[in-house]
C-alpha positions as CSV (number, residue, x, y, z in Angstrom):
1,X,-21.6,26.3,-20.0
2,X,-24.2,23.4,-19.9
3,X,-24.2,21.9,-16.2
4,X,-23.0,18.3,-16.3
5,X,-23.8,15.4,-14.4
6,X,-20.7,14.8,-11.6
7,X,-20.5,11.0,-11.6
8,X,-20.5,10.1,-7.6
9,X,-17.2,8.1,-6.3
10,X,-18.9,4.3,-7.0
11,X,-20.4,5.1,-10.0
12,X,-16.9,6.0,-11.6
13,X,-15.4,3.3,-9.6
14,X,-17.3,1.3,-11.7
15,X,-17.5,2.5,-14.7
16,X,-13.4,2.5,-15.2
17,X,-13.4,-1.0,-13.6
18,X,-15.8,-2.6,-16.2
19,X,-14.4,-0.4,-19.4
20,X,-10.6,-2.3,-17.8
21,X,-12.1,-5.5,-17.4
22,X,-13.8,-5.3,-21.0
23,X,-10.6,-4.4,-23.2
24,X,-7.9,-6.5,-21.3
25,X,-8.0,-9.8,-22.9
26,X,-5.1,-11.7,-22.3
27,X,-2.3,-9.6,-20.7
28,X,-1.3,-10.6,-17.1
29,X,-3.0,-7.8,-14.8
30,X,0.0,-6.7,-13.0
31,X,1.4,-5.5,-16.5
32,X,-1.5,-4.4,-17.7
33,X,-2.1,-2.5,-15.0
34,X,0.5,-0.1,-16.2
35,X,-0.9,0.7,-19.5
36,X,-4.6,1.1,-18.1
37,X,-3.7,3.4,-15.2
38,X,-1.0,5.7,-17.5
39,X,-4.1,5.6,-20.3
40,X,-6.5,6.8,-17.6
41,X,-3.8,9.6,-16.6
42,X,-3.8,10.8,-20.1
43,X,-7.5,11.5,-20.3
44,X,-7.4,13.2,-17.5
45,X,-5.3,15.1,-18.5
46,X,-6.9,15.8,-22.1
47,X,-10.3,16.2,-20.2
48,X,-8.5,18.9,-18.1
49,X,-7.1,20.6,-21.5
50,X,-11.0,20.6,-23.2
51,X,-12.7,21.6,-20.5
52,X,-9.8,24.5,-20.0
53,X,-9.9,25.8,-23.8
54,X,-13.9,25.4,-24.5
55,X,-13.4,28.4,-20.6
56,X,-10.8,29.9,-22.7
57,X,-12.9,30.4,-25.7
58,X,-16.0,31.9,-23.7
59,X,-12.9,34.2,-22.4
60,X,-11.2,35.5,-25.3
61,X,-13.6,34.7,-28.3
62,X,-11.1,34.2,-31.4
63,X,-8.2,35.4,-29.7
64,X,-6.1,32.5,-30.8
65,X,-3.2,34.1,-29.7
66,X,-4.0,34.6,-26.3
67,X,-5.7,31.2,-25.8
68,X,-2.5,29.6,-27.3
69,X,-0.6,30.9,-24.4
70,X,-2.8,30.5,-21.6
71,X,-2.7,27.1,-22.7
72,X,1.2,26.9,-22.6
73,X,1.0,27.9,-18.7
74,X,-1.4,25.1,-18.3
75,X,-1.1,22.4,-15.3
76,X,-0.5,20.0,-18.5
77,X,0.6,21.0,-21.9
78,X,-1.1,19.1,-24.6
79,X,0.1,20.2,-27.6
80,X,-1.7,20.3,-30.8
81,X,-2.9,17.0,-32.2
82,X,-1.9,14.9,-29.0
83,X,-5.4,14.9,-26.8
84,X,-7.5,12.0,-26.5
85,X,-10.0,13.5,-28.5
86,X,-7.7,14.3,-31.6
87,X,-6.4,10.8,-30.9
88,X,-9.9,8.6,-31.6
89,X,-10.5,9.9,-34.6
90,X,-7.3,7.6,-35.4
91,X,-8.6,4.9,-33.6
92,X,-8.9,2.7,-36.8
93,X,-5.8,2.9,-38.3
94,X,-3.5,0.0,-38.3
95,X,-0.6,1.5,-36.8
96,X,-2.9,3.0,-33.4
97,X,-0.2,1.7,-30.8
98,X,2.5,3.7,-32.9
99,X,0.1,7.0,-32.9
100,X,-0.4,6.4,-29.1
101,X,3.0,6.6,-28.5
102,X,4.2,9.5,-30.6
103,X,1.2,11.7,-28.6
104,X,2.7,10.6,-25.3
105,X,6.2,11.5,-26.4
106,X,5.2,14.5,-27.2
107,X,3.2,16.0,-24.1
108,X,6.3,14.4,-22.3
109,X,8.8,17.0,-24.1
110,X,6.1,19.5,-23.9
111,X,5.5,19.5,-19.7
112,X,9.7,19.7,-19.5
113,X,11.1,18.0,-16.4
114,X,7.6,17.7,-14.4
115,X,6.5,14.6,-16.9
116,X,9.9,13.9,-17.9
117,X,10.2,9.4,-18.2
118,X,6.4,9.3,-17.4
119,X,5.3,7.7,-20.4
120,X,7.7,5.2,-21.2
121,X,5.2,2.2,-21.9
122,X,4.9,1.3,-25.1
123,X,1.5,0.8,-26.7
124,X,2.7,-0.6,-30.2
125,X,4.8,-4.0,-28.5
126,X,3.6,-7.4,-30.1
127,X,5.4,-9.0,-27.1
128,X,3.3,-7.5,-24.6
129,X,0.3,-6.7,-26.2
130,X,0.1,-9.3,-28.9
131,X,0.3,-9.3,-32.6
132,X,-1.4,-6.0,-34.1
133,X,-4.7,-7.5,-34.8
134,X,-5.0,-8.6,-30.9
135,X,-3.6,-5.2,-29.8
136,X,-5.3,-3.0,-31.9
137,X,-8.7,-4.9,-30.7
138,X,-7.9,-4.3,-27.2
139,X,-6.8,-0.9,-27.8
140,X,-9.7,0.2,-29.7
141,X,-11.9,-1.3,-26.9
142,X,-10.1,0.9,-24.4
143,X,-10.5,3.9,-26.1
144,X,-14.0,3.4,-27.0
145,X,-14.8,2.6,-23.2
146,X,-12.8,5.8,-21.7
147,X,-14.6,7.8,-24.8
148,X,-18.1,7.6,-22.4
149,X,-16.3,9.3,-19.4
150,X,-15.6,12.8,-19.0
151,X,-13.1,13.0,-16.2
152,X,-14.0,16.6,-15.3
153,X,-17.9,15.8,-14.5
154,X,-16.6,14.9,-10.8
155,X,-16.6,16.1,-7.5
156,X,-12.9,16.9,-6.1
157,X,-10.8,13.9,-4.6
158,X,-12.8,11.2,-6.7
159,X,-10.4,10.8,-9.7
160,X,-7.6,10.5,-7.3
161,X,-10.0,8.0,-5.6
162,X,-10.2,5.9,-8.1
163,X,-7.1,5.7,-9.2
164,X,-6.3,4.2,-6.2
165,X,-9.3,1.8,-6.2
166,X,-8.1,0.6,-9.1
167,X,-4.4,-0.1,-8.2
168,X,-6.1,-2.2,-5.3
169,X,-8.4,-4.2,-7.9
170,X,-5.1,-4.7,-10.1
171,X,-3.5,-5.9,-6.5
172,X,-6.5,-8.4,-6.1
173,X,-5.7,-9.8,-10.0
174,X,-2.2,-9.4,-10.0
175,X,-1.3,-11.6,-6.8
176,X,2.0,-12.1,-5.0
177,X,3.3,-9.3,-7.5
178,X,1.0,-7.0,-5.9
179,X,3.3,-6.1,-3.4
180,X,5.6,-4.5,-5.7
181,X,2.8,-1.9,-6.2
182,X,0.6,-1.1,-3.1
183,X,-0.2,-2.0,0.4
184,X,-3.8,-3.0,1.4
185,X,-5.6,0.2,1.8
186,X,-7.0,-0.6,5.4
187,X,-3.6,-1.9,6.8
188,X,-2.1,1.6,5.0
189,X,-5.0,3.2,6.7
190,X,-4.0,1.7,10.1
191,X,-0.1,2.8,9.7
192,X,-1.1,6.2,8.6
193,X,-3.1,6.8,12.0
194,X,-0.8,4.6,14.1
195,X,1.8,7.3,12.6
196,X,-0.5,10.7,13.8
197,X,0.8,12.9,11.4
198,X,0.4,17.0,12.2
199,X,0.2,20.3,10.1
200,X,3.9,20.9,8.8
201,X,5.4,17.6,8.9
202,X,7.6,16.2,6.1
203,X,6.8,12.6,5.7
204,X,9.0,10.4,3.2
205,X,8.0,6.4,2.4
206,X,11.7,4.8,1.5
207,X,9.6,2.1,-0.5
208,X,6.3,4.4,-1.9
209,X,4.8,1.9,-4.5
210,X,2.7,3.6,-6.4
211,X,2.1,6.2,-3.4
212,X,-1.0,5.3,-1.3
213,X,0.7,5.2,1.8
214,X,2.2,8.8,1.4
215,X,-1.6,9.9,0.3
216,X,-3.2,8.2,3.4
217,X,-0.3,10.0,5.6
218,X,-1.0,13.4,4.1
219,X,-5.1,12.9,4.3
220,X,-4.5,12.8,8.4
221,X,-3.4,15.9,8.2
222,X,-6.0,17.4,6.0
223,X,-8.9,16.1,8.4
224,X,-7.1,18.6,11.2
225,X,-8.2,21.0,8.6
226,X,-3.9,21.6,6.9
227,X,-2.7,21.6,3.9
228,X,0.3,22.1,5.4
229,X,2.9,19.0,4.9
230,X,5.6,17.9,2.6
231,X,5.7,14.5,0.4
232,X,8.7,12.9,-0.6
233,X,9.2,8.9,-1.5
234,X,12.0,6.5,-3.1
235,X,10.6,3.3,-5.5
236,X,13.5,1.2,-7.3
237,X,10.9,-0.1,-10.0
238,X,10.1,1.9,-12.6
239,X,7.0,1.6,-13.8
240,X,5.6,1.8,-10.3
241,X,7.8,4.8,-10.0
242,X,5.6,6.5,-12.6
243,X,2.5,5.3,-10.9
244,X,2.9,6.9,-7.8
245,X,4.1,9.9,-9.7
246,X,0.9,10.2,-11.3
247,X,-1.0,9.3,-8.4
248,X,0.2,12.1,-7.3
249,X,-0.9,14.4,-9.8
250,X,-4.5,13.1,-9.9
251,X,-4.3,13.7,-6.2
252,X,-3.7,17.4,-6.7
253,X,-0.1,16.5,-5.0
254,X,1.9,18.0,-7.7
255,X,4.6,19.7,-5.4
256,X,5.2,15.7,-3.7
257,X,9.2,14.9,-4.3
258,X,9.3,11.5,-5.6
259,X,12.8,9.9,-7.1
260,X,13.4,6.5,-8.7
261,X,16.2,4.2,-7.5
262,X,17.6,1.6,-4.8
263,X,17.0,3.4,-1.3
264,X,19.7,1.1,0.1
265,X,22.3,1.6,-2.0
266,X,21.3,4.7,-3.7
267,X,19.7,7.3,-1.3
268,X,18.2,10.3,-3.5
269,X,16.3,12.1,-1.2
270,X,19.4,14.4,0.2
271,X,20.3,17.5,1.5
272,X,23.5,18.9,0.9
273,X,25.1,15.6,0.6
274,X,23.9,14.1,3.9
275,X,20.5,12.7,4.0
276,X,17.1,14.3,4.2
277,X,15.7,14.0,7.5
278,X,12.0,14.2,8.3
279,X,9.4,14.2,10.8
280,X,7.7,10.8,10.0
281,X,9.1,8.1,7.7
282,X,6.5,5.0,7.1
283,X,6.5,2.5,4.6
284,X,5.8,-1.3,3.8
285,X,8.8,-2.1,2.5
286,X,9.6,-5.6,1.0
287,X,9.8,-8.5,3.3
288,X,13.3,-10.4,3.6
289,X,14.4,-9.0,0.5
290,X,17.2,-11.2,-0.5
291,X,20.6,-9.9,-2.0
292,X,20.3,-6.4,-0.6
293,X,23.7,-5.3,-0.3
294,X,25.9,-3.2,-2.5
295,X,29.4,-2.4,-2.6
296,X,29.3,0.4,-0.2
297,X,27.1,-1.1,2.2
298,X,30.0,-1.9,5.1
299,X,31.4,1.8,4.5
300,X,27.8,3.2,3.9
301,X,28.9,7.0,3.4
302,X,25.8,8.1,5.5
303,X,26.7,5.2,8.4
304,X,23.4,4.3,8.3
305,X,24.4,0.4,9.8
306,X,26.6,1.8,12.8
307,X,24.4,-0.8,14.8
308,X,25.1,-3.9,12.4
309,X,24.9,-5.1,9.1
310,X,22.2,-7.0,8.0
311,X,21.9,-10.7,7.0
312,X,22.3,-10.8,2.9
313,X,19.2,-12.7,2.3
314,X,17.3,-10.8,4.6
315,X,16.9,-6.5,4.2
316,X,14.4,-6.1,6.7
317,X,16.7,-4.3,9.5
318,X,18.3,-2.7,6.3
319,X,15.4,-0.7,5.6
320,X,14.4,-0.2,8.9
321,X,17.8,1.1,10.4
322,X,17.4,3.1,6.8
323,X,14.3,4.5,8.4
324,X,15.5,5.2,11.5
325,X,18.3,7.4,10.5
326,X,16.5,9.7,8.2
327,X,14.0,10.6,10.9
328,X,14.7,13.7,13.1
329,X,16.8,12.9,16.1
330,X,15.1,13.6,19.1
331,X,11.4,14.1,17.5
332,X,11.3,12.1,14.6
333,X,8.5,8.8,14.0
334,X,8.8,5.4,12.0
335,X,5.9,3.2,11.4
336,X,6.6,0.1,9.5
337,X,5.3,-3.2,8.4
338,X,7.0,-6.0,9.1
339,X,7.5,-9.6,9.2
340,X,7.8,-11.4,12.4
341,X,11.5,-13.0,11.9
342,X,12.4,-9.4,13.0
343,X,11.1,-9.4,16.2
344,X,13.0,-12.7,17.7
345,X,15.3,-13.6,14.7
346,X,19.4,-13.7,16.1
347,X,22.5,-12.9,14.6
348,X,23.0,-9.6,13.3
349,X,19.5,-9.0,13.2
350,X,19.4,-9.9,17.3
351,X,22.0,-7.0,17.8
352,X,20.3,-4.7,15.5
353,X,17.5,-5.4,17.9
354,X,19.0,-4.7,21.0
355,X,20.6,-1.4,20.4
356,X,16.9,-0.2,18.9
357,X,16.2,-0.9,22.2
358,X,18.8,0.1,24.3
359,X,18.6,3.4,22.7
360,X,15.3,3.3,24.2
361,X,13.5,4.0,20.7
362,X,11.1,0.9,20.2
363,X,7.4,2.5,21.5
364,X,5.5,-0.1,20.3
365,X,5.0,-3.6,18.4
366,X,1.5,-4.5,17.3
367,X,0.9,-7.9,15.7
368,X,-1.5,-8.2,12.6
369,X,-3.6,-11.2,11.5
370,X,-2.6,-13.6,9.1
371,X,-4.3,-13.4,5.6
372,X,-4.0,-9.4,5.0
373,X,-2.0,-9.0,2.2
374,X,-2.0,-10.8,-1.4
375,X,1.5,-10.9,-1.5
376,X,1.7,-13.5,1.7
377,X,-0.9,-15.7,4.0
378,X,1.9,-15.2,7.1
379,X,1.1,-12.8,9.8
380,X,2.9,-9.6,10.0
381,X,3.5,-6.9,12.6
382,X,4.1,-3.3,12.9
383,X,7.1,-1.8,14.6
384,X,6.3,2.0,15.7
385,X,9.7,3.9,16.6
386,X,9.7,7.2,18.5
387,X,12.7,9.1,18.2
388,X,11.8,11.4,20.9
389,X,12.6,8.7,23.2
390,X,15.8,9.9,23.3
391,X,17.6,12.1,25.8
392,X,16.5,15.3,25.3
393,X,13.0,14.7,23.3
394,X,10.0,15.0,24.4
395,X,9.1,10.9,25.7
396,X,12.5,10.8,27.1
397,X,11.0,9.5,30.2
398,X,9.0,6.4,28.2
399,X,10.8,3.2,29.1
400,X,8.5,1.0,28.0
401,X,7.5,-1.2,25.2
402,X,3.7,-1.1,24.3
403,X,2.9,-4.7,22.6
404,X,-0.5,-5.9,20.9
405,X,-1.6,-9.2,20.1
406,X,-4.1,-8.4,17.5
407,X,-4.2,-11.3,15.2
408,X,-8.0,-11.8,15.9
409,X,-9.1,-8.6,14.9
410,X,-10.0,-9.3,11.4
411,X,-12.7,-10.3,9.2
412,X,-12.8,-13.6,7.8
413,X,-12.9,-13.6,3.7
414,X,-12.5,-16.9,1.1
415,X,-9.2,-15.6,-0.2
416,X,-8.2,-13.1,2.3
417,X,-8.5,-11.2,5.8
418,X,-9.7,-7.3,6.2
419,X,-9.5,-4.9,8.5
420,X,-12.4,-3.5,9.2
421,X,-13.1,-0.2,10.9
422,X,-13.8,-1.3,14.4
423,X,-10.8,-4.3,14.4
424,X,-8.3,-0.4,13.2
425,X,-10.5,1.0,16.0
426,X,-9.9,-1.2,18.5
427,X,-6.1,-1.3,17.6
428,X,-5.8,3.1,17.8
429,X,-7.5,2.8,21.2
430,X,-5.4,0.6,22.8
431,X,-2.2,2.6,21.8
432,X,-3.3,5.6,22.6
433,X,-5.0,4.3,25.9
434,X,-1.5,2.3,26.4
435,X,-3.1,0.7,29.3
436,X,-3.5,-3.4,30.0
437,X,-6.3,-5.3,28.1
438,X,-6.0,-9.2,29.2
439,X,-5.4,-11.4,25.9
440,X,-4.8,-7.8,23.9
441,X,-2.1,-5.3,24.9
442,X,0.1,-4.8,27.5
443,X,2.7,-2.6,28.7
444,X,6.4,-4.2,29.2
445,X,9.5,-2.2,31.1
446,X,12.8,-3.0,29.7
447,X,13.8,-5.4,32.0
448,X,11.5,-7.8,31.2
449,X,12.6,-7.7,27.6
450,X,16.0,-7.8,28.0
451,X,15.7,-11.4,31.1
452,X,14.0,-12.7,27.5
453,X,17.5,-11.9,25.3
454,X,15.6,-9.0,23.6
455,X,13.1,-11.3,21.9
456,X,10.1,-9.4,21.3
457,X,8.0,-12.3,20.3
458,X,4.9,-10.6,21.1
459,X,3.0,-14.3,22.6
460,X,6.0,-13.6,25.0
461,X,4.4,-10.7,26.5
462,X,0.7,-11.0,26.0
463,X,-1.0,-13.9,27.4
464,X,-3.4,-15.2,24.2
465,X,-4.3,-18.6,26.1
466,X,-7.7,-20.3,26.5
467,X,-8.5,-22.5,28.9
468,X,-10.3,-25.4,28.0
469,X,-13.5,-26.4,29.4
470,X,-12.8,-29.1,31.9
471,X,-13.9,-32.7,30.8
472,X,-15.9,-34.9,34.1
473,X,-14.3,-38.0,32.6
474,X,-16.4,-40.0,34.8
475,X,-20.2,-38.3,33.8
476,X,-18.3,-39.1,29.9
477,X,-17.9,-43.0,31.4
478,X,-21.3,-43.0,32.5
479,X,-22.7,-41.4,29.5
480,X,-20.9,-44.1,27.2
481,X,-22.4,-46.7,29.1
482,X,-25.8,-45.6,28.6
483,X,-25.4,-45.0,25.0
484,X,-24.1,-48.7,24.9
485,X,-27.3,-49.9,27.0
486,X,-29.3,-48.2,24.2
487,X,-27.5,-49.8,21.2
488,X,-27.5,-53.0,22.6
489,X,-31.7,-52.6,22.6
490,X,-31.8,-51.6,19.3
491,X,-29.3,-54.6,18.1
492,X,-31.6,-56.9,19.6
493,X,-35.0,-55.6,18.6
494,X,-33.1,-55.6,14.7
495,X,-32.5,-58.9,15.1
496,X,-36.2,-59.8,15.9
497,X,-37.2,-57.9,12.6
498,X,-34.6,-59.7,10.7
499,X,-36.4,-63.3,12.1
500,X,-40.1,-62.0,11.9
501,X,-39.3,-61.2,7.8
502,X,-37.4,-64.5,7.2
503,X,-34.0,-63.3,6.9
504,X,-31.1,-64.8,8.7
505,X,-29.2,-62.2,10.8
């Protein structure tokens, strides 16, 4: 075979970015979103199926036969007529939408339960996509633009890569809506190393959005040179559902566990009829979400509010106490974003609160700058919860609460705030350090928390003051007085101008 140019990560980053920017016209991004990414899914997937019959072919010469049924145990079934490549030579027929969707329908039925619901978008809707002259503009352009890319000319990781670059430039587009989809890839960065996965772990995201956060998790463990861990995630929307599902597929994750439904009132991840449990569970769920609660909630069958229900306009200590009992008793980690209501808010939420900490379980509570996240300009914080606090694990012995007032640490941007490596840097040192840096971190016994009504305002704790410079109001006095001395002069030698030049002052 001819060797092909391998397209480098930016250069494909681009190239997918500019052939989305060119065809979308006038479809709101976080919809369109859906239809770009599924489209660039499905040539991958046809790119995968060329590439694997042309080494078929070499293989077996005109054994159709055999071809035909090495084909059938492909990664991805495409069966005949339905690749992208069979598909353009369609391109220009009025009913393209229509022809889109019946090839999708038909590697859906084809790949069984693996691509089963995947491709539910539908390419042929004048209420999304506009009238069929608009839609089959935009469509055309989209094929014509993925034509020029062959998405097997690259290096391993970088399709996955940029599927995920994407999602963030949708994110940037799409808004306060973003947050439905994906977290901020440096502050998913932060919670995945705040989290320190290791080889063998099963890690679940209650919330997953299209998946990032679960990819970041599992890429910790890969740098300790492991493919050893287990994915699993919940998302109650849909069509991000089907985005991290084939986020995960693009990331060679094809094993990852994913399931589609309402983690509070529908938990899917189980094991025989109790919960799954696992060895980290990390997610950015939804902040305050409002009208949380289901039927079952006050008799959850899995108990998971035996510490207190929840306000109902506010799920934040529903997802966390969610969290909390799926990991591993005595061993098990959460890491999760959070708004700051949660750390002093009373009520219910106060007594959630104080058993978390009376249970000896909160490690640490790191506060973020403002700006991060598209969704919200409000600063947020990060609650990491160590379940082998408890008697019997293996930090039994840690009283303390590690706190970090890192609301500086950012860079400053016209729309939003990053994260750059050395502000995540600084942040991983201190924790794992956990030693006293005046106006950053400090370490706080339980006492102290509990004299302050287990607020854990984190200004409480760590001392972010500046002292002004002091002001010699008499040098100020005397430094007035001169500058009125001096205006004065100039008053008078104005008015002598004024007279010498005939005008009347």
């Amino acid at each position: 075979m001819t060797e092909q140019k391998k397209y480098s990560q930016k250069e494909l980053n681009g190239i997918l970015w500019n052939a989305t920017d060119s065809s979308r016209m006038n479809v709101d991004a976080s919809v369109y979103k859906d239809y770009v990414l599924l489209f660039l899914f499905y040539k991958y997937m046809s790119d995968l199926h060329r590439l694997e019959l042309v080494q078929l072919k070499e293989r077996y010469g005109d054994d159709n036969e055999r071809i035909a049924l090495r084909l059938k145990n492909s990664r991805f079934n495409l069966p005949e007529g339905t690749s992208f490549d069979e598909l353009i030579l369609k391109k220009d027929e009025d009913n393209i939408g229509e022809l889109i969707n019946i090839a999708l329908h038909k590697i859906e039925d084809a790949n069984g339960e693996r691509l089963e619901g995947l491709f539910t978008i539908d390419f042929n809707s004048d209420a999304i996509l506009g009238k069929t002259g608009q839609r089959n503009k935009m469509l055309r352009h989209l094929m014509d633009d993925f034509a020029k890319i062959d998405l097997t000319a690259i290096d391993d990781d970088v399709i996955g890569n940029s599927y995920m670059y994407m999602i963030e430039r949708f994110g940037s587009d799409a808004g306060k809506k973003a947050g439905e989809f994906f977290t901020v890839k440096s502050v998913a960065a932060l919670l995945a190393k705040l989290a320190g996965p290791k080889p063998g772990w099963r890690i679940c995201d209650p919330a997953c959005g299209s998946g990032g956060l679960l990819l970041l998790a599992g890429e910790e463990i890969e740098r300790q040179g492991s493919n050893n861990y287990a994915l699993y995630g919940q998302e109650s929307i849909g069509s991000t559902y089907n985005l991290a599902r084939m986020n995960m597929f693009l990331h060679g994750k094809d094993s990852a566990r994913l399931e589609w439904g309402d983690t509070l009132n529908n938990p899917l991840l189980k094991e025989n009829d109790a919960l799954m449990k696992f060895d980290l569970v990390i997610a950015n769920p939804p902040f305050s979400l409002k009208k949380w609660r289901g039927e079952n909630t006050e008799n959850d069958p899995f108990n998971r509010f035996h510490r207190g229900i929840p306000p109902k306009t506010k799920g934040d200590y529903a997802f966390i106490s969610h969290m909390v009992e799926t990991a591993k008793a005595k061993e098990g980690k959460v890491v999760v974003v959070v708004p700051h209501g949660v750390l002093f808010r009373g009520g219910a939420e106060k007594e959630i609160r104080k058993c978390f900490l009376q249970e000896n379980i909160i490690d640490a509570v790191i506060g973020l700058p403002a700006g991060l996240f598209h969704t919200t300009g409000i600063p947020v914080a990060i609650l990491v919860i160590d379940r082998s606090r408890e008697p019997g694990g293996e930090n039994e012995n840690r009283k303390d609460v590690f706190f970090i007032e890192a609301s500086k640490l950012f860079r400053s941007g016209k729309a939003q705030n990053f994260l750059d490596d050395e502000h995540i840097k600084a942040i991983l040192d201190a924790v794992q350090n956990r030693k006293d840096i005046e106006k950053l971190c400090r370490t706080v016994q339980p006492e102290e928390i509990e004299e302050n009504d287990f607020n854990l305002n984190i200004t409480r704790y760590v001392d972010t003051f500046e002292e002004e410079e002091e002001v010699d109001i008499e040098a100020n006095l005397r430094e007035l007085a001169e500058v009125n001395k001096e205006l004065e002069k100039l008053e008078t030698e104005m008015a002598q101008h004024l007279k010498n030049l005939g005008i009347k002052g």
